[in-house]
C-alpha positions in Angstrom: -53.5 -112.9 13.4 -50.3 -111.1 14.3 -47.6 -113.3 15.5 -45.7 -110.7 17.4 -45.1 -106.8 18.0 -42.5 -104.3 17.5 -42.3 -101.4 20.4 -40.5 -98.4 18.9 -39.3 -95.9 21.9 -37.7 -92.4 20.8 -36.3 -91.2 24.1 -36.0 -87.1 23.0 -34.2 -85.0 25.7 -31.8 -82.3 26.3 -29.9 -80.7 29.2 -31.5 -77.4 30.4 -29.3 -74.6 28.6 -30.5 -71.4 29.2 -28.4 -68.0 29.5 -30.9 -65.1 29.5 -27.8 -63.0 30.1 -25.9 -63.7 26.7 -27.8 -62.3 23.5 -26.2 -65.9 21.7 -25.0 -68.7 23.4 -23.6 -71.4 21.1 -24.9 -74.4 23.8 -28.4 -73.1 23.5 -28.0 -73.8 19.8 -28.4 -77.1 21.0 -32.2 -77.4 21.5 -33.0 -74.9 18.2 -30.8 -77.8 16.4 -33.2 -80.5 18.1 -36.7 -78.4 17.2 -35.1 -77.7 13.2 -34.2 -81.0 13.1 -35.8 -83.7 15.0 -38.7 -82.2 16.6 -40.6 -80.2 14.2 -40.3 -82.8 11.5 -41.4 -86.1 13.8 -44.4 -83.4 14.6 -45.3 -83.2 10.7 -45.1 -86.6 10.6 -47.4 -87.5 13.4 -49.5 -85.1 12.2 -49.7 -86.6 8.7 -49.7 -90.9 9.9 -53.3 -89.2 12.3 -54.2 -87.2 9.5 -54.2 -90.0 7.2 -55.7 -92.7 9.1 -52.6 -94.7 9.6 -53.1 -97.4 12.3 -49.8 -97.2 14.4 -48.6 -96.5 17.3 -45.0 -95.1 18.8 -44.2 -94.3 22.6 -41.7 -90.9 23.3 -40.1 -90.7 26.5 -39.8 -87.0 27.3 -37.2 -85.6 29.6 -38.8 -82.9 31.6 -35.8 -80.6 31.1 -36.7 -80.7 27.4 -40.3 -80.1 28.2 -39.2 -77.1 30.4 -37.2 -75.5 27.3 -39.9 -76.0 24.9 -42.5 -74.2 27.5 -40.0 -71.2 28.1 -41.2 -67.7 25.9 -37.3 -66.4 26.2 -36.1 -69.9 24.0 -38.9 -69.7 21.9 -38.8 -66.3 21.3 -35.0 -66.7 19.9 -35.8 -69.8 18.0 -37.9 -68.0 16.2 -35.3 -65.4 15.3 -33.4 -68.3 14.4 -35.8 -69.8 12.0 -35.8 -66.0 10.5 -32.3 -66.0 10.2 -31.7 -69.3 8.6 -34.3 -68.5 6.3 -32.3 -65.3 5.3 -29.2 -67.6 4.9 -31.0 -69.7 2.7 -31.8 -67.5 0.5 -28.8 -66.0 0.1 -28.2 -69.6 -1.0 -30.1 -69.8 -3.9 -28.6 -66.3 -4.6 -24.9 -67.3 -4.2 -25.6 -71.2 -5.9 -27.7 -69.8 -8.9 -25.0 -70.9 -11.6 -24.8 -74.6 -9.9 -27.8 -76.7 -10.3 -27.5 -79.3 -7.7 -25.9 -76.4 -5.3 -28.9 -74.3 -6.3 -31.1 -77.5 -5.6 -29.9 -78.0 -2.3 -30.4 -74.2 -1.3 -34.0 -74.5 -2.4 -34.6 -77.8 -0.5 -33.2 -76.2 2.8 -35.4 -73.2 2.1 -38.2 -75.2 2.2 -37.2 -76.8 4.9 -37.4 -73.8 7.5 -40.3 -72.3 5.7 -41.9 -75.6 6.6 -40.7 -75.4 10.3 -41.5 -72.1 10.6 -45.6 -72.5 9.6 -45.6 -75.7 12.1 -44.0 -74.0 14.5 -45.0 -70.4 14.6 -48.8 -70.5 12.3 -50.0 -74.1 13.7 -48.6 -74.5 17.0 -48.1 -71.0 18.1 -44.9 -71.9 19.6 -46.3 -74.7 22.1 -44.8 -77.5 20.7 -46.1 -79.6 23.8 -49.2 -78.5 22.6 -49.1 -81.0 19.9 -47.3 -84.1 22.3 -50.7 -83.5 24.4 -52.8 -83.6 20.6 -50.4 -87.2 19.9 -50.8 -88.1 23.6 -55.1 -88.0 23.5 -55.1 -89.4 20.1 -54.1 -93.2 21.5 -51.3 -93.6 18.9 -48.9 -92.1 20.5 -47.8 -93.3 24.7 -45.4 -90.8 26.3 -43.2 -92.2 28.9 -41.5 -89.5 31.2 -37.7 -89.3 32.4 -36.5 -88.9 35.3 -36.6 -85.0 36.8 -33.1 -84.0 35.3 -31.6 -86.8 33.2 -29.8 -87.7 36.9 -27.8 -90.8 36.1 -29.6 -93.2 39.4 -27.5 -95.9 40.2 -24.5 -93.1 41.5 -26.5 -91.6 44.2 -28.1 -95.6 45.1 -27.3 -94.9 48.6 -29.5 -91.7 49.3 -32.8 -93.0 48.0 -34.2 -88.8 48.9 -31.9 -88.2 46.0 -33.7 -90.8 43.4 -37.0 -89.7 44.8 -36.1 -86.2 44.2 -35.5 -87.2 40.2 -38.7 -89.4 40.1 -41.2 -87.1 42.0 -40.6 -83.6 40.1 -40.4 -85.6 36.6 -44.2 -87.4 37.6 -45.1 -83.6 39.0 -44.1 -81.7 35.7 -45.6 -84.7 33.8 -49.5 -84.2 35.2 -49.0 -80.3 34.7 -48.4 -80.7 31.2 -50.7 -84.0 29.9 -52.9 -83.9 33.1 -52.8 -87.4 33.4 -50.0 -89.3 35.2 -47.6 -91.1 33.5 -47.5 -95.2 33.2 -43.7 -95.1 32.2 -40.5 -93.9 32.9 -37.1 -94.1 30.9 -34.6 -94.4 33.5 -31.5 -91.7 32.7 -28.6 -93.8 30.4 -31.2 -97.1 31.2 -29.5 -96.9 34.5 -30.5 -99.2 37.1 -29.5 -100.9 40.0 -31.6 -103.8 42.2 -34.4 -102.1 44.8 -34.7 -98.9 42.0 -38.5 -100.4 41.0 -39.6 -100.1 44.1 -39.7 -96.3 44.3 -40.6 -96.2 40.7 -43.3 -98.2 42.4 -43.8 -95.8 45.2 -44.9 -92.6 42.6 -46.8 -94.6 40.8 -44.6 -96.3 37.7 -45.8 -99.1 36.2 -42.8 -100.0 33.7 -39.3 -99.2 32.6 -36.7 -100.1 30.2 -33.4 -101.6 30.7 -30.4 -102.7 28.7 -30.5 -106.3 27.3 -28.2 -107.5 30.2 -30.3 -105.8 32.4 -32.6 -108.6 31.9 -30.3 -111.5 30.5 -28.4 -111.7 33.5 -31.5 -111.3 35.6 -32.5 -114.0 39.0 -34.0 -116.4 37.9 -32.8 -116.9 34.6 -35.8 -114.7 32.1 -37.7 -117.6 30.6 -38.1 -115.5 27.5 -34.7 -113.4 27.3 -35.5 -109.9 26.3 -38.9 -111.1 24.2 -41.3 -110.2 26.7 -41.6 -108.2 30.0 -41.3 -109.5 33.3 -42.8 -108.2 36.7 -40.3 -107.2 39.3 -41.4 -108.2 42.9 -42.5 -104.5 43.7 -45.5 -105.4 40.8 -43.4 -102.7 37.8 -42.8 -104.2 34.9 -39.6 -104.2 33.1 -38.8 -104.2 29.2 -35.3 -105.0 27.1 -33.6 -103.5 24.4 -33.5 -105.7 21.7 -29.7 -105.6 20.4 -30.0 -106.8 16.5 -33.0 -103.8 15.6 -31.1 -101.7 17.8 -27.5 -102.2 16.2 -28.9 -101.6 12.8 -30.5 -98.0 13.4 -27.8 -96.8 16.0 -24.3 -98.6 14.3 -23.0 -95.8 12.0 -20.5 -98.3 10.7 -22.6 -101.7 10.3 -26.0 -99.5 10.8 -28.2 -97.9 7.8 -27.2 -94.3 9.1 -23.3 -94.5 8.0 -24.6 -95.3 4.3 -22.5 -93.5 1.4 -26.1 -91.8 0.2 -27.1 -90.3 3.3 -25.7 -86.8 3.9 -22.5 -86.0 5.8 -23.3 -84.2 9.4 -19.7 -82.8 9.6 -19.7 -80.6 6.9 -21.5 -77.4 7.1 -21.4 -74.1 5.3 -20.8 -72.2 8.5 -17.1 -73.9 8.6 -16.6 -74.4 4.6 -17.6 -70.7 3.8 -16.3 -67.5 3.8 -16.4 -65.7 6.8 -17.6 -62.6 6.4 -20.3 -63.9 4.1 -21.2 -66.6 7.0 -20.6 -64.7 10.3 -24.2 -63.0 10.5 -25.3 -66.6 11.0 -23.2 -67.6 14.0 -22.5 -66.8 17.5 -21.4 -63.3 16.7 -17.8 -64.5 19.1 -15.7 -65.1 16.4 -16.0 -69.1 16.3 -17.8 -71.1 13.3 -20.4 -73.5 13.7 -23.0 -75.7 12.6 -25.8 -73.8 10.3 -28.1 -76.7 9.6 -27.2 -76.3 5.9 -24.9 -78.9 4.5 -24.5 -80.3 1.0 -22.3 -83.1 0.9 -23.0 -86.7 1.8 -21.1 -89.4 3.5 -19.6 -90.7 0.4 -16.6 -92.6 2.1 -14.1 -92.2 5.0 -12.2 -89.1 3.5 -12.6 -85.6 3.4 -13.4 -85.8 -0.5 -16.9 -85.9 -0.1 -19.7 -85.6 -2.9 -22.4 -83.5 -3.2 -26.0 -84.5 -1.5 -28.5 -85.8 -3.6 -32.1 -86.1 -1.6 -34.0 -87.9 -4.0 -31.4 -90.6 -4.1 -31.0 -90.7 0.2 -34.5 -90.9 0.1 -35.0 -94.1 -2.2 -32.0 -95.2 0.5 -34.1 -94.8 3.2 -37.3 -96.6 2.1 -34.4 -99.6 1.1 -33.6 -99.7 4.5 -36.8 -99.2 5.7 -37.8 -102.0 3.8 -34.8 -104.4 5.4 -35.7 -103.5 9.0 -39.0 -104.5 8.5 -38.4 -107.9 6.4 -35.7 -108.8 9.1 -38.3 -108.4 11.9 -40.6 -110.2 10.3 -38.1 -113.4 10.1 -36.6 -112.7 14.0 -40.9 -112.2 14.6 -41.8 -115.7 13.1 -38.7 -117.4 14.4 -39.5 -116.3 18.0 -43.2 -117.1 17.7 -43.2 -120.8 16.9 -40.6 -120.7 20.5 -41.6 -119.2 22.9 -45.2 -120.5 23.6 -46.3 -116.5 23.3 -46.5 -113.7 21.2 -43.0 -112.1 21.4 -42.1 -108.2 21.7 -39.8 -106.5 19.8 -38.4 -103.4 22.5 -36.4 -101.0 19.5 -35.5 -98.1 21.8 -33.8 -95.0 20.2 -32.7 -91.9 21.1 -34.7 -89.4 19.3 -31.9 -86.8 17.7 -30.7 -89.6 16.3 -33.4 -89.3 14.2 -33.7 -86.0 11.7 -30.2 -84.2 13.8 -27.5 -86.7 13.5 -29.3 -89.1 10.8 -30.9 -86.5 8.8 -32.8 -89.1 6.5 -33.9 -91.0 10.5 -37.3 -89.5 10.5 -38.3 -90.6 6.7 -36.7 -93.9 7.5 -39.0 -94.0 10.5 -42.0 -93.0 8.3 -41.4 -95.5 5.7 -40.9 -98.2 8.5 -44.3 -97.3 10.1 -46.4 -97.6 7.2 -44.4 -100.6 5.6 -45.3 -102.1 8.8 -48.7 -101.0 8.7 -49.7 -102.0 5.6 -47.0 -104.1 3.3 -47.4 -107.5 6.1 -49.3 -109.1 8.7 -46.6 -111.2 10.8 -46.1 -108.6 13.2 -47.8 -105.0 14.1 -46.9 -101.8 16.2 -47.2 -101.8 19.9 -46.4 -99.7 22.8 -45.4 -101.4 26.2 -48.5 -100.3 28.2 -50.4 -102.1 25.2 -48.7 -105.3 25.5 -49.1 -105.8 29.6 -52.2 -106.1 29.1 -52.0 -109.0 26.4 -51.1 -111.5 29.2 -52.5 -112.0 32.5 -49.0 -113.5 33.8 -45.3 -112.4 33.7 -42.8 -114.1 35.4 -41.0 -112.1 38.2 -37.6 -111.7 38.3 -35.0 -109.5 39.5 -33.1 -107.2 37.1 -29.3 -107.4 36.9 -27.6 -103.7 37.7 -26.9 -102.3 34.2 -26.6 -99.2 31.8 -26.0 -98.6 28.3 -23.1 -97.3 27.0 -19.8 -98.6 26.9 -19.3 -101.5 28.5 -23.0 -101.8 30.2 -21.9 -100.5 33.4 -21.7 -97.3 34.4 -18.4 -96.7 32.9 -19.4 -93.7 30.8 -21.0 -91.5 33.6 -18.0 -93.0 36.2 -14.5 -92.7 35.3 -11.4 -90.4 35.3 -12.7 -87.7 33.6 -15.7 -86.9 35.5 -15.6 -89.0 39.1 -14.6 -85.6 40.6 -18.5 -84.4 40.7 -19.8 -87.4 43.1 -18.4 -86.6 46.3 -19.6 -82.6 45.5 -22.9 -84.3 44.8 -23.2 -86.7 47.6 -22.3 -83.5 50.0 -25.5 -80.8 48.7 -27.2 -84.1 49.3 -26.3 -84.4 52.4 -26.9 -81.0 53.0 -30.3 -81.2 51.3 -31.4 -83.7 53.6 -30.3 -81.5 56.9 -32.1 -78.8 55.4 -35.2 -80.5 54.1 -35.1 -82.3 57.9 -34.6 -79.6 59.9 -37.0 -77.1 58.4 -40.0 -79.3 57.4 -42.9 -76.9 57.4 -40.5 -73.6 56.0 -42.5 -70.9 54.4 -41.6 -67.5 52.7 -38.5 -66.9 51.4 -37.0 -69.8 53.3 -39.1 -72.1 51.4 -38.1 -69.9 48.4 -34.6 -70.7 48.7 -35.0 -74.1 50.2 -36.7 -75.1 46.8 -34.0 -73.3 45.2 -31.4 -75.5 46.6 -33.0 -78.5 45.4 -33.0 -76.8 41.5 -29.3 -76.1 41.6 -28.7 -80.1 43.2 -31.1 -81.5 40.5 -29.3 -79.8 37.8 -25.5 -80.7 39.1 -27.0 -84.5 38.6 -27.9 -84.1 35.0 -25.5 -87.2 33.3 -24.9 -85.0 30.2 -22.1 -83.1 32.1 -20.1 -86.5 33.2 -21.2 -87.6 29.9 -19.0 -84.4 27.8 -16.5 -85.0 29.9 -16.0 -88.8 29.1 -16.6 -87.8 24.9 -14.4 -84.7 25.6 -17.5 -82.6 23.6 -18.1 -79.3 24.8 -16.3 -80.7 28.4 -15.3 -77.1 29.2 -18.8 -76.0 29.4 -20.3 -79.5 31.5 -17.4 -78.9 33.9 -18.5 -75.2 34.1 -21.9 -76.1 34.9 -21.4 -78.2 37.1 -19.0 -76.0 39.4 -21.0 -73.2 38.8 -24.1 -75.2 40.7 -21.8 -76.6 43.2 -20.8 -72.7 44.1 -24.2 -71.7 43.7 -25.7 -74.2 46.0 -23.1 -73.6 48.7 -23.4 -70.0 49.1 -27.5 -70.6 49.0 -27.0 -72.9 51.7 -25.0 -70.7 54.0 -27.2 -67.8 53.2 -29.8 -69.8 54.9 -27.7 -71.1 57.6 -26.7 -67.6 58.8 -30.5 -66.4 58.2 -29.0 -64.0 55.8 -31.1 -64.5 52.3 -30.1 -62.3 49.5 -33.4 -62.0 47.7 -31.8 -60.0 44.3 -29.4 -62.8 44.5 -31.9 -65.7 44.6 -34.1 -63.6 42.1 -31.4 -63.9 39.6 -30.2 -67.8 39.7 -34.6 -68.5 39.9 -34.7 -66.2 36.6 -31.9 -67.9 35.0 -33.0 -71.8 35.4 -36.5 -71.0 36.2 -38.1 -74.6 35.1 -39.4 -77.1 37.6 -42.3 -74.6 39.5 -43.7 -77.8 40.9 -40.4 -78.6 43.1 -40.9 -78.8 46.9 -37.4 -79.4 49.0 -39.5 -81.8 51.5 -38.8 -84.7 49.0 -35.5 -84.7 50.5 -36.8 -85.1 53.7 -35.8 -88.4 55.9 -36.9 -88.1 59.2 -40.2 -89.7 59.6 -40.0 -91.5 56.2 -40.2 -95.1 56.5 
């Protein structure tokens, strides 16, 4: 028998970037990156552990933004162009690189690569990605946890409860659209939480969460089994902790498997180390370099001086690590197990880019890891935290300390000098929201047209990637843009309906630019006669 279990969580999301009204936009390039790169290749890989009978089993947590963006026909439609193109690029590679071999290698490995991508994504899925998450979802291997409705950080709008509500309701709502079941999880945005948040996880129907470790450590009462096991909070949700030493050796890239010399180097790419005018079909088409997906150096050391990428030898790398991770969970998995009176659980949560974008070898080292696991031991197996609540019949109840990841555990990153100009903007269309949401509770027409409107442009001011560019000073220019432009937005929508004076072709336009969410009804915001 099993003396304990490992819960691996991929948390995959992306901000909603979407500009129908640019041919290119370089930040849409980020979700084409995420499909190329993370997405399509955990797909093959699910498809290949069910295909093969592999007995595991992995929870996602998906961020309906991200859901929204994979269901949209005007992304998918230029991803596949994408594909196209980078196919095109890649072999112009193995034209340019035919006099170096291990150039000329690479070139063909990348070729294959989006060939690959392209007959997942186009020939098997007919570009419904979800449509495979919903396969992985019914076969039982696979638990998907939902995030709140637009990666809202929670614990900075703790004093309008509408607002939280708001996040929780459209991300359960989009949820049962897509999987037609409602969701038993939810990844809270940045594992942000602050004391009473369970109880209107509790109210949609939420049965557990995830914190940071402190979350839990520094719980009342004291957690008789630190971050080894769940705990009820007293609304009846279960909570779960990251474990810090599996989690500092996946996400460290200086003590961590992913800063290893072998592995390949994510900041150099031909579309800055090439020639221009030989590269520039590839890119924005403004003038300004960026990433390709195609690079051919690896991390080598801390200087520019890199060496060139060799797969086969990343890859023996990766089923080395793989093989590490698993022997050191089997010691921490035996040590635990002879303490704590119960079978402990190992909570390994990740975000999913991490895995195949940023760590380009992450989704091998995850497949090696998973069938290691599966069949090279027997101390500990694979788990999924719906799974293990129902190991037990008792969990001791505490009360979860307020707590995020990130620096310093507490908010910090999504609060500071950079970025605290957004909260009193946000706590106003709130507050204006509310008013509205109060005031016209039974709206119909176009008022309930722009009325649900409002709440769109709100929900997507909230999303903690923009205070989070701002803090990393990455692409700040463009957070602070969007974040103004839904401020503006949302105030001239809200006079509009305050004078009775709708502009229909104007409300057309913002619905057909961030048209996700078709589920959203403003009367969440609604406080009057809400105990």
């Amino acid at each position: 028998m099993e003396k304990g279990y490992l819960a691996f969580i991929l948390h995959a999301h992306l901000p909603f970037v979407r500009h129908p009204e640019h041919q290119h936009f370089l930040e849409e390039s980020w979700f084409y990156e995420g499909l190329t790169e993370t997405y399509i290749p955990l797909i093959r890989m699910l498809d290949q552990l069910l295909d093969q009978g592999v007995d595991f089993n992995l929870t996602i947590s998906l961020s309906p933004t991200l859901m929204a963006m994979m269901e949209d026909e005007l992304l998918n439609q230029r991803y596949l162009k994408k594909l196209e193109r980078l196919l095109e690029l890649s072999e112009k590679e193995i034209e340019r690189t035919r006099y170096d071999s291990r150039l000329n290698h690479l070139a063909g490995m990348y070729n294959n690569l989006f060939k690959e991508s392209l007959q997942i994504y186009q020939d098997k899925y007919h570009c419904r990605l979800l449509e495979a998450f919903k396969k992985f979802d019914a076969s039982g291997k696979v638990e998907f946890m939902i995030c709140a409705g637009t990666h809202g950080f929670l614990p900075v709008v703790a004093m309008y409860p509408q607002a939280v509500r708001a996040q929780i309701k459209i991300a359960v709502d989009t949820y049962k659209r897509i999987f037609g079941h409602h969701p038993a999880g939810m990844w809270l945005p940045e594992c942000g939480y602050y004391p009473g948040l369970d109880n209107l996880l509790d109210e949609f129907g939420i049965r557990f969460f995830i914190v940071e470790t402190h979350g839990v450590l520094f719980a009342e009462p004291r957690p008789r089994f630190g971050v080894y096991n769940p705990y009820y909070c007293k609304s009846g949700v279960s909570v779960f902790a990251r474990d810090t030493e599996s989690s500092k050796a996946v996400w460290s890239a200086v003590d961590g498997y992913p800063g290893d010399a072998n592995y390949r180097e994510f900041y150099r790419d031909i579309g800055y180390d090439l020639d221009y005018d030989y590269i520039s079909p590839y890119l924005n088409g403004d003038g300004t370099r960026m990433n390709t997906g195609i690079k051919y150096y690896r991390i080598s050391g801390r200087n520019n001086d890199k060496d060139l990428y060799h797969p086969e030898q990343a890859l023996a790398t990766a089923a080395s690590h793989a093989g590490n991770f698993m022997f050191n969970r089997e010691r921490q998995i035996e040590y635990l197990s002879g303490r704590l009176g119960r079978k402990p659980i190992i909570v390994a949560p990740y975000d999913a880019e991490l895995f195949g974008h940023w760590w380009f070898e992450g989704i091998n080292w995850l497949n090696f890891v998973i069938r290691k696991v599966c069949y090279d031991q027997k101390i500990f197996k694979l788990t999924t935290p719906r799974q293990y609540l129902g190991l037990y019949n008792k969990y001791q109840v505490i009360e979860p300390s307020f707590s995020s990841w990130g620096w310093k555990g507490y908010s910090e990153v999504w609060l500071e000098g950079s970025n605290d100009w957004i909260y009193p903007h946000l706590h106003m269309m709130i507050e204006r929201m509310t008013e509205l949401a109060n005031e016209f509770s039974s709206a119909s027409g176009i008022l309930a047209e722009a009325l649900n409107h409002l709440a769109r442009e709100l929900l997507l001011a909230q999303a903690s990637d923009w205070p989070f560019m701002m803090k990393t000073n990455t692409f700040s220019s463009y957070a602070s843009q969007r974040v103004k432009d839904h401020i503006d937005r949302f105030n001239a929508l809200y006079e509009m309906v305050r004078q009775n004076n709708i502009d229909r072709d104007w409300l057309k336009r913002r619905k057909t630019q961030y048209n996700l969410f078709p589920e959203l009804d403003y009367r969440v915001y609604k406080t009057e006669g809400v105990v």
